[in-house]
PLY file of the C-alpha trace (Angstrom):
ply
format ascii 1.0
element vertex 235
property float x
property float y
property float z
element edge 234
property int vertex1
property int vertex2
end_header
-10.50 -0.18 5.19
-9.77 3.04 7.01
-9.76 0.95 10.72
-7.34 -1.13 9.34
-4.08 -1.13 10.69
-0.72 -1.67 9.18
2.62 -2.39 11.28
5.08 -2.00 8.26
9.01 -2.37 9.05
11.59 -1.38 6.75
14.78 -0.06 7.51
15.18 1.98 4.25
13.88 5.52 5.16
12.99 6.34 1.65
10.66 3.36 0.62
9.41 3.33 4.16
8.32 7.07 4.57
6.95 6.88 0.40
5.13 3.16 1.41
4.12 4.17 4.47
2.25 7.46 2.29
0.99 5.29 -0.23
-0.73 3.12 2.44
-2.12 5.97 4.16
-3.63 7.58 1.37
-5.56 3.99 0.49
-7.12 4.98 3.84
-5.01 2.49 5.88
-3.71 3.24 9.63
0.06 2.90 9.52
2.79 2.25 12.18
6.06 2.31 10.85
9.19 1.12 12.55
13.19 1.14 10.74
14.18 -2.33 13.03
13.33 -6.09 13.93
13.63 -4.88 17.67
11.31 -1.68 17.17
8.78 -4.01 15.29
8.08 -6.41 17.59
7.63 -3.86 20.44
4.87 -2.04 18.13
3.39 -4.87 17.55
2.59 -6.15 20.74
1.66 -2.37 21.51
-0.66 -1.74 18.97
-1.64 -5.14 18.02
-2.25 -4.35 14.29
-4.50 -6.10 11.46
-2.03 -7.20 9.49
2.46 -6.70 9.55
3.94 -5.81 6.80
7.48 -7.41 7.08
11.35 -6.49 5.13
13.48 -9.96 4.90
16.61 -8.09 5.53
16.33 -5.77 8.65
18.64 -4.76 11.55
18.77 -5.96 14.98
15.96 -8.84 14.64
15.48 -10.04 10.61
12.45 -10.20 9.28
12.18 -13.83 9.55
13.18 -14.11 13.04
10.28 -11.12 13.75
8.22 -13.10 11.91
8.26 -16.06 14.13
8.21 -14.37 17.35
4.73 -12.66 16.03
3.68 -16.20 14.78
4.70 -17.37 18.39
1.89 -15.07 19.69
-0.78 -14.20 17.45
-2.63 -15.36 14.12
-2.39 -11.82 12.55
-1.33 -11.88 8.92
2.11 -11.37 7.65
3.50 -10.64 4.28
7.50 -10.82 3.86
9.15 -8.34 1.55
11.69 -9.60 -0.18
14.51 -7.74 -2.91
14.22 -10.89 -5.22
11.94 -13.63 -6.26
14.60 -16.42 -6.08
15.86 -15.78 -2.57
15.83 -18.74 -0.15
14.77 -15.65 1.52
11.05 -15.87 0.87
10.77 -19.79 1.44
12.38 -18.96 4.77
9.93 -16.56 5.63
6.89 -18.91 4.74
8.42 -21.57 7.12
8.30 -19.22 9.85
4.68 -18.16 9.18
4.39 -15.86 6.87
1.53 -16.02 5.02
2.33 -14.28 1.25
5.21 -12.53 0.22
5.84 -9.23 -2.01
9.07 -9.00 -3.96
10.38 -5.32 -4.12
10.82 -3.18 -5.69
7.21 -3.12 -5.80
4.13 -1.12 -6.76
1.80 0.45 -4.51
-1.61 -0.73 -6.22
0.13 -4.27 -6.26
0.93 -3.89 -2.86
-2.36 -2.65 -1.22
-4.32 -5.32 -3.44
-2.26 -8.23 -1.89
-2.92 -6.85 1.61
-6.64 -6.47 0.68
-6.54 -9.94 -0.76
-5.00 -11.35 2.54
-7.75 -9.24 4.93
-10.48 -11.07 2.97
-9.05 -14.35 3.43
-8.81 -13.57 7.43
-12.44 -12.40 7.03
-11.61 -8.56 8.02
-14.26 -7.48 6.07
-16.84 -9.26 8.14
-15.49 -8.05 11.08
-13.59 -11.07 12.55
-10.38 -12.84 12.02
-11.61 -16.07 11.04
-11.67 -17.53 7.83
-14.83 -16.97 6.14
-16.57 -20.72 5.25
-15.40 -22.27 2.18
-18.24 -23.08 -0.51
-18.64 -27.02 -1.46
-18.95 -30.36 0.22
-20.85 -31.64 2.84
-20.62 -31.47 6.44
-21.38 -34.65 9.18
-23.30 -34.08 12.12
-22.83 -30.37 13.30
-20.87 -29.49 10.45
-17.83 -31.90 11.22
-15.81 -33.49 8.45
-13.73 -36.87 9.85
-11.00 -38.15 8.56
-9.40 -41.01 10.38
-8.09 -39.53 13.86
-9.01 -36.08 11.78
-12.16 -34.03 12.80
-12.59 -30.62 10.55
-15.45 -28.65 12.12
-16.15 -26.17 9.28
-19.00 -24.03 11.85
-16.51 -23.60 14.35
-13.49 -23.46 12.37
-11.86 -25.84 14.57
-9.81 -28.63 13.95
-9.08 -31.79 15.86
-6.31 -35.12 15.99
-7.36 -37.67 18.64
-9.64 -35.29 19.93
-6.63 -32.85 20.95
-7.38 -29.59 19.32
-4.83 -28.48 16.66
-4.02 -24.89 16.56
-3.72 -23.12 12.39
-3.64 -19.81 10.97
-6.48 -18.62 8.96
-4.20 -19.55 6.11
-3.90 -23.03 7.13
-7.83 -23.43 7.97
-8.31 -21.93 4.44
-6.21 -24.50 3.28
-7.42 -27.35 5.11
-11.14 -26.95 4.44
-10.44 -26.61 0.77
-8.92 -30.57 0.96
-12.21 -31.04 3.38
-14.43 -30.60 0.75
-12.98 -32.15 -1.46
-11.51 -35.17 -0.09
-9.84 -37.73 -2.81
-9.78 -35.08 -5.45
-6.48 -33.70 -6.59
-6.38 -29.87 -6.56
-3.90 -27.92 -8.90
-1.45 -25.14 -6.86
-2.71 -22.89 -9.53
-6.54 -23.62 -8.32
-5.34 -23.48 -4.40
-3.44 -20.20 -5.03
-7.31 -19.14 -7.26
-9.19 -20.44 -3.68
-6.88 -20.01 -1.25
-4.77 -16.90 -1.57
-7.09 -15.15 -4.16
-4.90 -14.96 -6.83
-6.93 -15.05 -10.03
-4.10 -13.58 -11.98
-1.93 -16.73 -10.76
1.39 -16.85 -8.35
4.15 -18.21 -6.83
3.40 -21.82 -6.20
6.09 -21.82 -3.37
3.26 -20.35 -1.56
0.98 -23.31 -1.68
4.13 -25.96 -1.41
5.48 -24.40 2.38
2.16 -24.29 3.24
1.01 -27.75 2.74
4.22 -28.76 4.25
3.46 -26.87 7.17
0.09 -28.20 7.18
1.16 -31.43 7.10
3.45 -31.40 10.46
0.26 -30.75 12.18
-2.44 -32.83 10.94
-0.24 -35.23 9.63
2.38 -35.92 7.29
0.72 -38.63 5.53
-2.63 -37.15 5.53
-2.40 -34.89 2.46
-1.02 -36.86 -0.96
1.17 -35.20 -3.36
0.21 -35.89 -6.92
3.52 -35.33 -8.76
2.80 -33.05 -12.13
-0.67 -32.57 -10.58
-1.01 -31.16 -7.02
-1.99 -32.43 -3.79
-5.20 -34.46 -2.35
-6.33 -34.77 1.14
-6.72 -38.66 1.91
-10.77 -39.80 2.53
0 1
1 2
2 3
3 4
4 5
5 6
6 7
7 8
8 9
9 10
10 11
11 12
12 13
13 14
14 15
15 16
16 17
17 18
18 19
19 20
20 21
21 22
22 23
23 24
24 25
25 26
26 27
27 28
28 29
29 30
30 31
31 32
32 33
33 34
34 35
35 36
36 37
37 38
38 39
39 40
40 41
41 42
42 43
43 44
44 45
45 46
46 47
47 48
48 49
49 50
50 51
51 52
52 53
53 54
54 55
55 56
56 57
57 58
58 59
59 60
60 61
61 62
62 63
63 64
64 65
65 66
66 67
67 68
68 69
69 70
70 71
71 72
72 73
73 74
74 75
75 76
76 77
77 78
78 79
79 80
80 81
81 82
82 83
83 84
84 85
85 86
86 87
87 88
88 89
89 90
90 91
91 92
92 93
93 94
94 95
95 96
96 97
97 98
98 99
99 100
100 101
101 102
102 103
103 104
104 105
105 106
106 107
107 108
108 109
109 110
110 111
111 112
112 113
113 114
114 115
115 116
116 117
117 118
118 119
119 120
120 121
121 122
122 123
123 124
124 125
125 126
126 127
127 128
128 129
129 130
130 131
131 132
132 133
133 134
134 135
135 136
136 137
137 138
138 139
139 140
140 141
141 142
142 143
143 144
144 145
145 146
146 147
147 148
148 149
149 150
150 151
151 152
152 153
153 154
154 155
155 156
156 157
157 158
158 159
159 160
160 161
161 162
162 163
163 164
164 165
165 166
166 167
167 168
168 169
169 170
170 171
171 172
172 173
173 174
174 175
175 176
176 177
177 178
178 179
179 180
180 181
181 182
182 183
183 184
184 185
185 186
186 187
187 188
188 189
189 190
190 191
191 192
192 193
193 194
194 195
195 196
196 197
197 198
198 199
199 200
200 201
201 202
202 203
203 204
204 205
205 206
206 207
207 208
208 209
209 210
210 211
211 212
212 213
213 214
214 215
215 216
216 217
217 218
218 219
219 220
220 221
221 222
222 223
223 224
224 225
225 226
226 227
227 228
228 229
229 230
230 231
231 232
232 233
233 234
């Protein structure tokens, strides 16, 4: 992935300067910036694969960068967060983020969660859409429909009255996984397997803030939580 390239903020010099190695030497391309303020600025400069995010920065927080970026572009985001129980990291998946890395952390763990979220976004391939998700059948063209819900999995396009509705990669991951499987009840474990390519499991938060965020754009009643179980997309 050596044209990939990583905006990473941190305001701690020393894990920013050793990260910022670490990434380099996995071949990455690497702007790094010590502020909120500084990070948005390099982003919309550089426009970079994928941002690399600290919760707790100065000038702009992470979260609040975080939206602005979401207010702009699709581009990936992980959060960094100093602990796993921090309303911190549920925060930062409201605003957009797509995963989340809880320092202090290890640099394999790190680059294989950004590799994991490039080949969800379809990097690989050379675009930034989500590659197709296997199962189900399509209607005419390719188009799933679900009440006032059309899911065009060829175009990777969704509609809601015939008004297009605008989702991250993550989202259209997530949404086409429900598509092709409409009435069935999938496990967070199995969405976090599909979804977010963790075969080693995860955080579960992940999925939850996602469907919710899902759901207050296609609908809130369109996906079904399955208490003890997991969610369903309504047929």
């Amino acid at each position: 992935m050596a044209d990939t390239h990583v905006l990473f903020v941190e305001d701690d010099d020393v894990i920013r300067e050793a990260t910022q190695l670490a990434l380099e030497r996995d071949g990455f391309t690497v702007t790094a910036m010590p502020d909120g303020l500084s990070g948005l600025e390099a982003f919309r400069a550089h426009q970079p694969d994928i941002a690399l995010l600290d919760v707790m920065l100065p000038g702009m927080d992470g979260v609040s960068l975080c939206r602005r970026i979401r207010d702009e572009s699709t581009v990936p985001v992980i959060m960094l967060s100093a602990r796993a129980d921090s309303i911190d990291v549920v925060l930062g998946l409201e605003a957009g983020a797509d995963d989340y890395v809880t320092k202090p952390f290890d640099g394999s763990v790190l680059v294989a969660r950004i590799r994991a979220v490039l080949r969800r976004f379809g990097h690989a391939s050379g675009n930034g859409a989500p590659k197709p998700v296997e199962g189900g059948e399509g209607g005419e063209g390719g188009v799933l429909t679900f009440g006032e819900l059309e899911v065009d999995t060829e175009g990777m396009e969704v509609r809601k009255h015939g008004e297009p509705v605008a989702l991250t990669p993550t989202e259209m991951r997530l949404l086409l996984e429900f598509s092709h499987a409409p009435g069935t009840v999938l496990s967070r474990d199995k969405l976090l397997e599909r979804v977010w390519d963790y075969g080693w499991g995860g955080d579960t938060r992940v999925v939850d803030v996602h469907v919710q965020r899902l759901r207050a754009k296609i609908g809130q009643d369109r996906i079904e939580t399955v208490r003890g179980f997991g969610y369903k997309l309504k047929a």
